[in-house]
C-alpha positions, 0 to 999 in steps of 0.5 A: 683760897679766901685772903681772911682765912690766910691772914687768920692763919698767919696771926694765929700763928704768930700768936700761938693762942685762940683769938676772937675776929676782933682780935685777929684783926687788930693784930692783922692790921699790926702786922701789915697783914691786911691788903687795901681790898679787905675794908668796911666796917664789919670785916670781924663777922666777914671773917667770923663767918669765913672761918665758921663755914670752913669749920662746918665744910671742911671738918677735920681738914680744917685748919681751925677749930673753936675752943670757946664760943667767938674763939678760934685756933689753929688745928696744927698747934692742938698737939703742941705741948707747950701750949697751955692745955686750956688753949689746945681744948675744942668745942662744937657749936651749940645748938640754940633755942629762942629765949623769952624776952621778959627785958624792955623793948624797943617801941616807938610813938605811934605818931612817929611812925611817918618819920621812918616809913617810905625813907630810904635805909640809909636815912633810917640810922640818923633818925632812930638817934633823933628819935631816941633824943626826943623820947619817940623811941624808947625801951618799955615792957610791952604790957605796960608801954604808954598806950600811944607807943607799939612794939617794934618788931624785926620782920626778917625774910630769907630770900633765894634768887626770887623768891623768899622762904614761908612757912606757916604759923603753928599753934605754938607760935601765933600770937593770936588764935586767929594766925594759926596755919597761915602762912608767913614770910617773916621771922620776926622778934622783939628788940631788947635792951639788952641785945645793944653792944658796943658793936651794934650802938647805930641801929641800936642792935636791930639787925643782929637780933633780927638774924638771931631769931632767924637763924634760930628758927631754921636751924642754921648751923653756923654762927649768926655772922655768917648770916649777918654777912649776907644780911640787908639793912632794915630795907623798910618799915610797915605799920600793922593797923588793926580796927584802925589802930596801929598795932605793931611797927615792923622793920623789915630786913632781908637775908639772902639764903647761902647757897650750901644750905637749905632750910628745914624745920621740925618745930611745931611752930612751923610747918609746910615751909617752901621757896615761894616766887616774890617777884609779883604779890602772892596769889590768895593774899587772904591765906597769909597772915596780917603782918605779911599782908602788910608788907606785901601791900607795902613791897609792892606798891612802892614797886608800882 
C-alpha cells in the first residue's frame, strides 16, 4: 500500500474537507505524518499522481474521489450529512483538448544557442535565469520575434524500455506541407508566458507544458502529475537549421510510458503510431521528418 495514499488518508480524515496535494502536505507535515523516506521537491505531483491512478484503477473501490479539478476527498465521508453538501459533490476527470497559443512565447537568440546545447541538464536551470537577465531568452509573438530570435519548442518523447513511441504527422498537424505522413517521435509545443507558476518559476514551466501536450495527444487518462512523475528534465537541446538558418530550438524531454497504459489515437492528426527500438538510429532516416532527424543525428552522435 503506497505510504502517500495512507498519509492522504489520515489527514482527509482529520480535516474532513477536499484538499489539493498541496494541502494534504503541509498538513502532513504538521501532524508528523511524513516518514524520512518521503522527501523532494515534488512530493505534491507524486502524491497527486498516486491518488489519480487509484482513482482510474480502483473506481468505486476507491477510497478517494475528486470533487473539483486538483481536489480530492474521501469516498467514506460522501455520506456523512454533516459535511457541507458542496464538499460530498464528485466529478470525473475531463477529457482535454490542445488550445491555441495566441499568448508570447519563450524564444531565445539565436547566437545563445551554444550556451544550452551539448550541457549537462543539470546546467541548463542556472543558464535559462543568465539568459533571461541578459535579455537572450525572452517572451514574444512568434510572428513578430526580433528576427535573430527562434521559438523554443518542447520536443517530448515517450519511451518504453528501448524504445520510444512515433507516430506519423497528419494533415492537420504539419507545420508545413512538405511534414504530412512523416513519421515523428516528438510531441511537441510551444512554452507560453502563461504556463509560468510559482511552482514551476525554475524552468520557467518547460516541463509542465511540454507534458501537457503529451498527455493531451494521447489521450492519457489521468492528470498530467502522473505523467510528470515519470518525466526527465530537458535531457538536451537541438537547433533545427533550415537553408542554414536555425529555425526552431527544441528542448527535448523524455517520459517514460506507465506500464498500465498503452497509447492509442483516433485524431487525425496522428496515425500509424507504434513502439520503435531507440537503442541504435532508426532505419531510413529520410522517412522521418526534420526535427526527429535532428534529434537523432544529435542523440546519437553524443552516444558515439
Amino acid at each position: 500500500m503506497s505510504s502517500y495514499l495512507e498519509i492522504a488518508e489520515k489527514v482527509l480524515a482529520h480535516r474532513r474537507r477536499p484538499m489539493g496535494p498541496h494541502a494534504i502536505l503541509r498538513d502532513a507535515f504538521m501532524m508528523d505524518l511524513m516518514p524520512s523516506h518521503l522527501h523532494g521537491e515534488t512530493q505534491h505531483k507524486t502524491l497527486q499522481a498516486r491518488l489519480s491512478e487509484d482513482i482510474l484503477h480502483s473506481k468505486e473501490r476507491s477510497r478517494f474521489v475528486r470533487t473539483e479539478p486538483g481536489k480530492f476527498f474521501l469516498r467514506s465521508l460522501l455520506s456523512d450529512e454533516s459535511i457541507p453538501a458542496e464538499f460530498r459533490t464528485t466529478i470525473k476527470a475531463r477529457r482535454r483538448k490542445r488550445e491555441l497559443t495566441p499568448e508570447p512565447v519563450l524564444c531565445i537568440a539565436k547566437d545563445s544557442l551554444h550556451k544550452l546545447e551539448g550541457r549537462d541538464h543539470r546546467a541548463h536551470l542556472s543558464i535559462y535565469e543568465d539568459l533571461r537577465e541578459s535579455g537572450e531568452l525572452s517572451y514574444h509573438k512568434v510572428k513578430s520575434r526580433p528576427k535573430d530570435h527562434v521559438p523554443i519548442w518542447c520536443f517530448v518523447m515517450m519511451t518504453r524500455d528501448d524504445c520510444v513511441l512515433s507516430y506519423r504527422v497528419g494533415r492537420y498537424r504539419a507545420h508545413e506541407e512538405e511534414l504530412t505522413s512523416k513519421r515523428t517521435v516528438g510531441f511537441t509545443t510551444l512554452v507560453t508566458e502563461a504556463q509560468q507558476t510559482l511552482f514551476n518559476h525554475h524552468d520557467l514551466g518547460i516541463i509542465e507544458a511540454g507534458v501537457t501536450a503529451l498527455a493531451l495527444d494521447v489521450d492519457f487518462p489521468m492528470d498530467v502529475e502522473v505523467l510528470e512523475a515519470e518525466t526527465s528534465e530537458v535531457s538536451s537541446v537541438v537547433s533545427v537549421t533550415l537553408d542554414n538558418e536555425v529555425e526552431a530550438a527544441l528542448l527535448i524531454i523524455e517520459t517514460v510510458c506507465p506500464h498500465w497504459f498503452e497509447p492509442t489515437t483516433r485524431r487525425l492528426s496522428m496515425n500509424d503510431m507504434m513502439w520503435i527500438p531507440f537503442r541504435v538510429p532508426p532505419n531510413h532516416l529520410e522517412d522521418f521528418d526534420p526535427w526527429t532527424q535532428a534529434v537523432v543525428r544529435s542523440r546519437f552522435s553524443c552516444n558515439e
